[in-house]
C-alpha positions as CSV (number, residue, x, y, z in Angstrom):
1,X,0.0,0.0,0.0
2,X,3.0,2.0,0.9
3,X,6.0,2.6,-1.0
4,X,8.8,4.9,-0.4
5,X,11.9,6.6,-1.7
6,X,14.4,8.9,-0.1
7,X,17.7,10.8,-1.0
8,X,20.5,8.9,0.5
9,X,20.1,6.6,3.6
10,X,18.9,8.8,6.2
11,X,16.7,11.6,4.1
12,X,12.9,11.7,4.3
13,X,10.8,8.9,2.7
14,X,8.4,10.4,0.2
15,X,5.0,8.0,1.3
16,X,2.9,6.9,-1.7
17,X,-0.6,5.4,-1.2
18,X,-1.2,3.2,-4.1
19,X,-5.3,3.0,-4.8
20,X,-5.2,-0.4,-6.0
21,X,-3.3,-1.7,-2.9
22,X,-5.6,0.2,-0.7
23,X,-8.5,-1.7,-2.6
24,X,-6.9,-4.9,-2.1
25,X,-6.4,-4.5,1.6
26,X,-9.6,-2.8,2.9
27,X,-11.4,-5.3,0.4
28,X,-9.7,-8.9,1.3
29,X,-10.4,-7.2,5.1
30,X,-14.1,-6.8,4.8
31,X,-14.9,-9.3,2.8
32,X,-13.2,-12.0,4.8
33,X,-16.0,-10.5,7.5
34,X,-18.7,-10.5,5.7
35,X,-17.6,-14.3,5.0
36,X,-17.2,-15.1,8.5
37,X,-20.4,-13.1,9.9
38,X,-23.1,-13.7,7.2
39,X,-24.4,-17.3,7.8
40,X,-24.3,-20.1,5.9
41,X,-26.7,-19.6,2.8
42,X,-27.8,-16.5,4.1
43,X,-26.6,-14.3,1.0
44,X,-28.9,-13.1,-1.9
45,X,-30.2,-16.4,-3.4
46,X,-27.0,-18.0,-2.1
47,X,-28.7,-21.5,-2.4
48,X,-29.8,-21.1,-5.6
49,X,-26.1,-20.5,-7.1
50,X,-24.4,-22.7,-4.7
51,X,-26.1,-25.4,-6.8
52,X,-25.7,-24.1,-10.0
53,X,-21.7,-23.7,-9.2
54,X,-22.1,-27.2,-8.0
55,X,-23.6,-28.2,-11.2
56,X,-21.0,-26.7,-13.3
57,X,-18.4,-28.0,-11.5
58,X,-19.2,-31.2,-12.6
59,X,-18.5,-30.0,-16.4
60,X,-22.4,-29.8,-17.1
61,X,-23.4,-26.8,-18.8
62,X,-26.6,-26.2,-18.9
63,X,-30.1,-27.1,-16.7
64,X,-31.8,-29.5,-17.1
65,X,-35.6,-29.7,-17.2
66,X,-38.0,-32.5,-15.1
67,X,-41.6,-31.8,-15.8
68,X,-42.1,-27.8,-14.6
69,X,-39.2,-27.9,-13.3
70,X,-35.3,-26.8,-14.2
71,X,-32.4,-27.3,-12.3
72,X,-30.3,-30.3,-12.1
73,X,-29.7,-34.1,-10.4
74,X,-27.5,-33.0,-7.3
75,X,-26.3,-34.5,-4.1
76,X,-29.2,-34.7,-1.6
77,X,-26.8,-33.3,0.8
78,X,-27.0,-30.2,-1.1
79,X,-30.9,-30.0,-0.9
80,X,-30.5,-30.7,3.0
81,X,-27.6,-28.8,3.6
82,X,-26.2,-30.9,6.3
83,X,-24.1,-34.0,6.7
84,X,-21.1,-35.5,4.2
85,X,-21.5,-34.1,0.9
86,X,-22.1,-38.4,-0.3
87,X,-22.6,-37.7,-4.2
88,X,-24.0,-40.7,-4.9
89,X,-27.1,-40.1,-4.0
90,X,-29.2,-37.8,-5.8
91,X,-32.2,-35.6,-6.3
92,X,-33.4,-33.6,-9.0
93,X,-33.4,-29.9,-7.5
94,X,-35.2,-27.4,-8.9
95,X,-33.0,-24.2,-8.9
96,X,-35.0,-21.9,-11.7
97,X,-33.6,-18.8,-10.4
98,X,-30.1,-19.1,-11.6
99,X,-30.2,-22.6,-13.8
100,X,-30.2,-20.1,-17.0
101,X,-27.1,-18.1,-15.8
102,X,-24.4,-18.7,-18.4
103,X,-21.1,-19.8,-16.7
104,X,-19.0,-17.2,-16.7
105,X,-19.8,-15.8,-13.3
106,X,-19.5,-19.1,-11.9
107,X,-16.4,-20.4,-13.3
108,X,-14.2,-19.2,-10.1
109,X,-17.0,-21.3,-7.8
110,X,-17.0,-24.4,-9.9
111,X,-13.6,-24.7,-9.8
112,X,-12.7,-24.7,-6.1
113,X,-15.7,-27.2,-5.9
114,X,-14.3,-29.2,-8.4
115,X,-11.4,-29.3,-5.7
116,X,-13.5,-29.7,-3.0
117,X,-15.3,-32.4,-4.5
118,X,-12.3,-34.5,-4.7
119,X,-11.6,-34.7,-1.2
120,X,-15.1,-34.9,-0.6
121,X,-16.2,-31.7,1.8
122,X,-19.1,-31.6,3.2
123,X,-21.6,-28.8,1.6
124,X,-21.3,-26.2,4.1
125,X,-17.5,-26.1,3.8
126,X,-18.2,-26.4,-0.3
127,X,-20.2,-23.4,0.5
128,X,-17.7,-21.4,2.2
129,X,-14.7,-22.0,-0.3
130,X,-16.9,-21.0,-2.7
131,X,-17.4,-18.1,-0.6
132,X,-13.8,-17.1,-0.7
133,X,-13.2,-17.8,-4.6
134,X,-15.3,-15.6,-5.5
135,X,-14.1,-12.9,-3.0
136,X,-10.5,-13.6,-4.4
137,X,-11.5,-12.7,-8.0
138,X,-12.8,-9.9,-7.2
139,X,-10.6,-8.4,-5.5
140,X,-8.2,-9.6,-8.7
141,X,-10.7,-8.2,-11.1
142,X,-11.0,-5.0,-9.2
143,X,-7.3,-4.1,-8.5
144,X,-6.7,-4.9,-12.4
145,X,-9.5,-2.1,-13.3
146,X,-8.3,0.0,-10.4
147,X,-4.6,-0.4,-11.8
148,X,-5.0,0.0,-15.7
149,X,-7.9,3.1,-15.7
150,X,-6.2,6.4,-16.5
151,X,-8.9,8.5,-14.4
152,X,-11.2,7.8,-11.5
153,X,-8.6,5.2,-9.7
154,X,-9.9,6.7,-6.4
155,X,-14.0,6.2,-7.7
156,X,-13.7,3.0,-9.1
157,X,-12.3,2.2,-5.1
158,X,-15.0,4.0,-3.4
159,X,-17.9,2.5,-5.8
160,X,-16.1,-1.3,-5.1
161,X,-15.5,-0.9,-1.6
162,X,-19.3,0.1,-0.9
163,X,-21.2,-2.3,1.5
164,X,-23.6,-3.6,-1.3
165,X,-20.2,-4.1,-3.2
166,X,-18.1,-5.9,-0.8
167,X,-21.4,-8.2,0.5
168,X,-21.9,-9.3,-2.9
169,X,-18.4,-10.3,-3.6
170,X,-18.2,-12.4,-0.6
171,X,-21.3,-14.6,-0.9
172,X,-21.6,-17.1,-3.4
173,X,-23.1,-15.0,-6.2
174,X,-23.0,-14.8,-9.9
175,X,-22.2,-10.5,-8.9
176,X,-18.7,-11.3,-7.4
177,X,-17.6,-11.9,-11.3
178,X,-19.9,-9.8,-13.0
179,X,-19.3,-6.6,-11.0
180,X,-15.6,-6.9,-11.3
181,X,-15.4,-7.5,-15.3
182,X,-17.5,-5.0,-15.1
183,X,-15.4,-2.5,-13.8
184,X,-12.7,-4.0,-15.9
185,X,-14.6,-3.2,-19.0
186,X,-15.0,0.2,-18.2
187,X,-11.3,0.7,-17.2
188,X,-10.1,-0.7,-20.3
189,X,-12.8,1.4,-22.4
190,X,-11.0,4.3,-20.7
191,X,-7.8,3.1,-21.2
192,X,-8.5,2.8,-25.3
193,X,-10.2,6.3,-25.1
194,X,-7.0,7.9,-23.3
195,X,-4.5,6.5,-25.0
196,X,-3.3,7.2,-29.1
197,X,-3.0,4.5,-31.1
198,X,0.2,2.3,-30.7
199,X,1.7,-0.8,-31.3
200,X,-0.3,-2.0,-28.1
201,X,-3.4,-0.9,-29.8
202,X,-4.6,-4.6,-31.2
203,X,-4.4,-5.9,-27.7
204,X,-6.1,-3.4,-25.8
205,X,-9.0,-3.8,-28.3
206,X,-8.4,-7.8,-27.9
207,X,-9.0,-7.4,-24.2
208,X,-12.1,-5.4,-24.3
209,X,-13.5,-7.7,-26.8
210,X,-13.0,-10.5,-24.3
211,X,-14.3,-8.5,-21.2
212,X,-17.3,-7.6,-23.4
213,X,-18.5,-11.0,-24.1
214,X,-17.4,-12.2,-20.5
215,X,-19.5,-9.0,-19.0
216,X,-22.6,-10.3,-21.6
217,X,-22.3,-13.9,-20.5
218,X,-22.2,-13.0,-17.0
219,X,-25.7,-11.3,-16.8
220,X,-27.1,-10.6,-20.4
221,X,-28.9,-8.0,-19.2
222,X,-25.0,-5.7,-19.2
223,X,-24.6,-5.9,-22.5
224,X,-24.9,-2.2,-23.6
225,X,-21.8,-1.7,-21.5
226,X,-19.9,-3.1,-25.1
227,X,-21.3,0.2,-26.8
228,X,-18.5,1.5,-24.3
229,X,-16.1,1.4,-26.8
230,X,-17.7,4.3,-28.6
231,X,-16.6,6.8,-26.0
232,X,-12.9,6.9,-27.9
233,X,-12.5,9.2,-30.7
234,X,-12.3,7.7,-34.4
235,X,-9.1,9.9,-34.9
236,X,-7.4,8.7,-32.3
237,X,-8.2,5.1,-33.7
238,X,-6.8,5.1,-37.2
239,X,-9.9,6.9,-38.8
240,X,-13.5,6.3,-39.1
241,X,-13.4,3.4,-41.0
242,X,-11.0,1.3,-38.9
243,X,-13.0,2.7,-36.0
244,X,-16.5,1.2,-37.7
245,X,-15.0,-2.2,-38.6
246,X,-13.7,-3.0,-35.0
247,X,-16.9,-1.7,-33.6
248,X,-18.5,-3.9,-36.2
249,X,-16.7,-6.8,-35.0
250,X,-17.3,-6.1,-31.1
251,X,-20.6,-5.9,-31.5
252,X,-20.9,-8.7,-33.7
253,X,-18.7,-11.1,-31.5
254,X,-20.7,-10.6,-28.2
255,X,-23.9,-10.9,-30.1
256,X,-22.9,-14.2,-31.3
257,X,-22.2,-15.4,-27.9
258,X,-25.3,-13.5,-26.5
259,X,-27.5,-15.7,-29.3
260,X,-25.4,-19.1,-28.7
261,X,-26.2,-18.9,-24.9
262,X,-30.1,-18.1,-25.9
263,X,-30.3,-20.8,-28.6
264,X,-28.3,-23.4,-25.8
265,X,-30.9,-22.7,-23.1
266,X,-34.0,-22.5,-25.2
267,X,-36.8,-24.1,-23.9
268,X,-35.4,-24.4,-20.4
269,X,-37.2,-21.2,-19.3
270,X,-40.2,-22.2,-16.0
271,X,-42.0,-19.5,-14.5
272,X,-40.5,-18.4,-10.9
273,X,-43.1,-19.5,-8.3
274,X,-43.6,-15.6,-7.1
275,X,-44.9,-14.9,-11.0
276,X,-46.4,-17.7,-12.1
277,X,-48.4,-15.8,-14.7
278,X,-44.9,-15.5,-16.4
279,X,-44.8,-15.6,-20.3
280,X,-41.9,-14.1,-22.1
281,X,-42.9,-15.0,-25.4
282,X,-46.2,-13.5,-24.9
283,X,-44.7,-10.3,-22.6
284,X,-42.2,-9.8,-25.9
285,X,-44.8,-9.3,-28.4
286,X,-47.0,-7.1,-25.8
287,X,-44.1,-5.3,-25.1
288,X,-43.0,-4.8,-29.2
289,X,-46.7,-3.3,-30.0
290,X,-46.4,-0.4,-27.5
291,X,-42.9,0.3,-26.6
292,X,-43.5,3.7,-25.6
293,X,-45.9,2.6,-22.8
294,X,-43.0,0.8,-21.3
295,X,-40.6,3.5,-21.6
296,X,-43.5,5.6,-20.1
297,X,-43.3,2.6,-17.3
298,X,-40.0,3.1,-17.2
299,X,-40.0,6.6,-16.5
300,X,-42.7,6.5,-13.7
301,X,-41.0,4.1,-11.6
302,X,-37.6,5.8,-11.8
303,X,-39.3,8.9,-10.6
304,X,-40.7,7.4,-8.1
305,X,-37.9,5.3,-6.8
306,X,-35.2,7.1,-7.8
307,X,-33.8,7.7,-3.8
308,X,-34.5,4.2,-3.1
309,X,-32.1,2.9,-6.1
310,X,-29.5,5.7,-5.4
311,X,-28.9,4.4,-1.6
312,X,-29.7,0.4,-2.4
313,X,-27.1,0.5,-5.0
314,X,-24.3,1.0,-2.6
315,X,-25.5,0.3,0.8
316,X,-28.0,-2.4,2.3
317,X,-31.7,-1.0,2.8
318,X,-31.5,-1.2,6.4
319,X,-28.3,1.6,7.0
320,X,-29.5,4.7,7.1
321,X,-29.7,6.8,4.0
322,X,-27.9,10.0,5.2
323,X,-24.8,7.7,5.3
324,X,-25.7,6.6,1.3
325,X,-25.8,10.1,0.8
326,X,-22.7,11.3,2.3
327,X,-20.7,8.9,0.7
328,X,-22.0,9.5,-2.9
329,X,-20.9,13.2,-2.1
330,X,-17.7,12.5,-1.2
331,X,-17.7,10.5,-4.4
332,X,-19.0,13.3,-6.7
333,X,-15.7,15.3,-5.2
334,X,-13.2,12.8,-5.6
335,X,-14.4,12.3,-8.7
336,X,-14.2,16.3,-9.6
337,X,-10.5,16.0,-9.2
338,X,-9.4,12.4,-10.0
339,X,-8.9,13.2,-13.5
340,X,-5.6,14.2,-15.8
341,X,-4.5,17.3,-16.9
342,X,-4.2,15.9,-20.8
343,X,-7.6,13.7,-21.2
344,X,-10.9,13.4,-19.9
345,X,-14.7,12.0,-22.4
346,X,-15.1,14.6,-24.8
347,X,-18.8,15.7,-24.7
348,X,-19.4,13.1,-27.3
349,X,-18.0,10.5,-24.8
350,X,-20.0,11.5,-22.3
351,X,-23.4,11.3,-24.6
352,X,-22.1,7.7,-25.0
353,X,-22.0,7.1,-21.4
354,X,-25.8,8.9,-20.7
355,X,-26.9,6.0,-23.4
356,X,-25.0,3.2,-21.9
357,X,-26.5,4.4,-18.4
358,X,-30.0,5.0,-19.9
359,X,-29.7,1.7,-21.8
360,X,-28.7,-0.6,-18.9
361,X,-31.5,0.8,-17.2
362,X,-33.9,-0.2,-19.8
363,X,-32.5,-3.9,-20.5
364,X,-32.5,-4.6,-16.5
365,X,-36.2,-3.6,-16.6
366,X,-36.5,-5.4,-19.7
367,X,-35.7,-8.4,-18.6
368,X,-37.3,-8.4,-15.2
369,X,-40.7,-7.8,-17.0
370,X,-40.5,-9.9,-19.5
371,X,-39.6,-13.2,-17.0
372,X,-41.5,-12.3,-13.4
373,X,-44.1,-10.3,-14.6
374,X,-47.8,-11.1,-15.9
375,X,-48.7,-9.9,-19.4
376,X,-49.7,-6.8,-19.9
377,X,-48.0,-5.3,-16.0
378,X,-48.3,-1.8,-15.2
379,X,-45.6,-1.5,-13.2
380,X,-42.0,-3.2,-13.4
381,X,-41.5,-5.0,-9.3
382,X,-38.3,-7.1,-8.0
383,X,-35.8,-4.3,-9.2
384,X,-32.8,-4.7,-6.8
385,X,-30.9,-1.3,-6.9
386,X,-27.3,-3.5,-6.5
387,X,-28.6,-4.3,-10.3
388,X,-27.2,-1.0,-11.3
389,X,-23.7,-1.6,-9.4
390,X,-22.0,-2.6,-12.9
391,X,-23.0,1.5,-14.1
392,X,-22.6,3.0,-11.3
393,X,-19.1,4.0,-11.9
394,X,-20.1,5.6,-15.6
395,X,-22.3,8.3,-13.8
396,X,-19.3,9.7,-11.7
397,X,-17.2,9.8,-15.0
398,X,-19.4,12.4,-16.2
399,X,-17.8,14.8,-13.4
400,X,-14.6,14.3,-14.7
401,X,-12.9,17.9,-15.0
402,X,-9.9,18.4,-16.7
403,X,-8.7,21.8,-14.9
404,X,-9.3,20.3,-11.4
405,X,-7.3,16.9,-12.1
406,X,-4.0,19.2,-10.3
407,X,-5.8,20.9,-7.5
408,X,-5.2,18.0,-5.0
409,X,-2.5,15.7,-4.6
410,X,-2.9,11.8,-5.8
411,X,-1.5,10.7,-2.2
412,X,-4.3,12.7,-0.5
413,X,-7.0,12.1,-3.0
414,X,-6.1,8.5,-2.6
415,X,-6.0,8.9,1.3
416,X,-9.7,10.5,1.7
417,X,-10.9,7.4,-0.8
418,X,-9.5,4.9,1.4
419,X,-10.8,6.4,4.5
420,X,-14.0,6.8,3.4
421,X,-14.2,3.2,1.7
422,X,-12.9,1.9,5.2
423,X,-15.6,3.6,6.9
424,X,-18.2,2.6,5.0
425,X,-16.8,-1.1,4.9
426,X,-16.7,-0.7,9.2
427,X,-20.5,0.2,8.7
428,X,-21.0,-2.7,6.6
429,X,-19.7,-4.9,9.2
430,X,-21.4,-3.6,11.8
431,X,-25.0,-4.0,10.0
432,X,-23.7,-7.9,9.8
433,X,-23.4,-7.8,13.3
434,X,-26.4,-6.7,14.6
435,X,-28.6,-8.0,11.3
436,X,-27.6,-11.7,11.7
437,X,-26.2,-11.4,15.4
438,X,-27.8,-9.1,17.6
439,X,-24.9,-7.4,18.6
């Protein structure tokens, strides 16, 4: 977190506070709480994912379906949550909830339960290693964004480090991979933007290509985040033309893998027991003869829950919302001044990043309506706010300011981030504390 360099052997150490370090330490810190003080199963549909980690872990790809049901033939151990793990016998379990999540977010999971398999662990410690995988690559995925970005180092810390942030990389989630690549994506969308084109140029582009698809085949509903790559100026990418074609590609390539996914897991879609009324097919078609109803939708429920998704995005309902609301301030201000002095989005960048926003807002919704809603719904219900943690970084880029990027110092820019991010994470632990423990 600390490095240091003086003149000679007894002059004054210059002190450097690396952001990406101070991720990495307040992160593995709080998360290894939230690990230890959440119980067992207790995170956001932890069940649910457990099992479809489980299932991938035994190289199967996809659901399967028995009757009304989707899931897959599991351990009954895993259904009871108690006793040796004893893989022999089996149950089909229906797990609908997550069954249709592509790999991707899962593959950290399924791969320490593939260990844990082989020396036969019982499904509460399968649980809890797959707890700290995915806490592990988060933190990896996050100090990579946090390290590569060429503005907002200090935001992309503050928006990680949140409570929402840290409780979802510690449970067993598909959101402890998704939120990282995330941020990835948008760090190396920055990084392309920032940066002239060079003989490192192919790679870059090769490495957003790949966080793209992984960031679509982690949740489907992120994939507007690819549109990203328009926030770089055609000039500074070898002219409009070479621009269009790798923007053609990009697009092309993650709609591919978006379609493959769809056309794998067609068929396997059952309608969650708290909408049974359910029917995308029939939702779509509603939906396609009066778009402008649901944008209306759309519209009316952000107005009207517009505080709600600001605080839930970052901190748990139950902390109160004046601390939300400090800490997004002291976000805007770090984010005023944790710029450069040569680069920040041009206005035409930042329209791109208004769409993305707009247009992640309007494929969550999408996607919620079309699968847990009745035909024909007035409203759009079950929208968590932590939903929007993968964009939540784009709207503080939009405060970027060029002339402020020298007014305050990286070491104590980087020292009020941390502090704040430590004190939030300290509230974080404490609602763990007195939410699952009474103390």
């Amino acid at each position: 977190m600390i490095t240091g360099s003086g003149r000679g052997t007894c002059g004054p150490r210059k002190v450097r506070i690396l952001p990406e370090i101070a991720f990495l330490v307040i992160g593995a810190v709080a998360g290894l709480c939230f690990i230890v003080g959440v119980p067992a199963y207790q995170g956001a549909d932890e069940p649910a994912h457990l099992n479809r980690a489980y299932q991938l872990s035994e190289g199967r790809m996809t659901a399967e379906r028995s009757g009304g049901s989707v899931g897959g033939m599991l351990p009954v151990s895993m259904l009871v949550r108690s006793g040796p793990l004893n893989p022999e016998r089996r149950v089909f379990v229906d797990f609908r909830n997550t069954a249709l999540y592509p790999p991707v977010p899962y593959l950290p999971h399924a791969l320490v339960l593939a260990l844990g398999r082989m020396v036969s662990l019982p499904p509460r410690q399968l649980l809890y290693l797959g707890r700290v995988a995915g806490l592990v690559t988060a933190l990896g995925l996050g100090f990579l964004a946090i390290r590569i970005t060429p503005i907002a180092k200090r935001v992309f810390l503050m928006l990680a480090l949140a409570p929402m942030a840290i409780r979802q990389m510690s449970m067993v989630s598909a959101d402890s991979v998704t939120n990282g690549v995330s941020l990835l994506l948008v760090a190396v969308a920055l990084g392309l933007a920032a940066t002239p084109i060079g003989p490192h140029d192919r790679a870059t582009r090769l490495r957003f290509g790949v966080c793209s698809v992984a960031t679509t085949l982690s949740k489907l509903a992120y994939w507007p985040l690819a549109l990203l790559y328009l926030v770089g100026s055609p000039v500074g990418r070898g002219g409009r033309k070479r621009f269009a074609i790798g923007f053609a590609v990009l697009v092309c390539t993650s709609a591919a893998a978006l379609a493959a996914w769809l056309w794998a897991t067609s068929g396997l879609f059952a309608a969650q027991r708290l909408a049974p009324d359910a029917d995308p097919a029939r939702q779509l078609a509603h939906l396609v003869a009066d778009p402008l109803r649901f944008v209306a939708m759309l519209i009316e429920d952000l107005q009207r829950d517009w505080a709600r998704n600001l605080h839930g995005t970052l901190f748990p309902g139950q902390l109160p919302r004046w601390l939300s609301g400090l800490y997004l301030a002291v976000t805007a201000t770090v984010a005023l001044f944790d710029g450069r002095g040569d680069w920040t989005p041009s206005l035409r960048g930042r329209v791109v990043i208004v769409c993305v926003i707009a247009a992640t807002y309007v494929s969550v919704n999408a996607i919620l309506y079309l699968t847990l809603h009745p035909v024909g719904a007035t409203t759009v219900r079950f929208v968590q706010p932590r939903y929007f943690l993968p964009v939540a970084p784009l709207g503080f880029l939009l405060l970027a300011n060029r002339r402020l990027a020298s007014w305050v110092r990286e070491r104590d820019l980087t020292l009020l981030a941390a502090a704040c991010a430590a004190g939030s994470s300290l509230a974080g632990v404490r609602w763990v504390l007195s939410q699952y423990h009474g103390i």
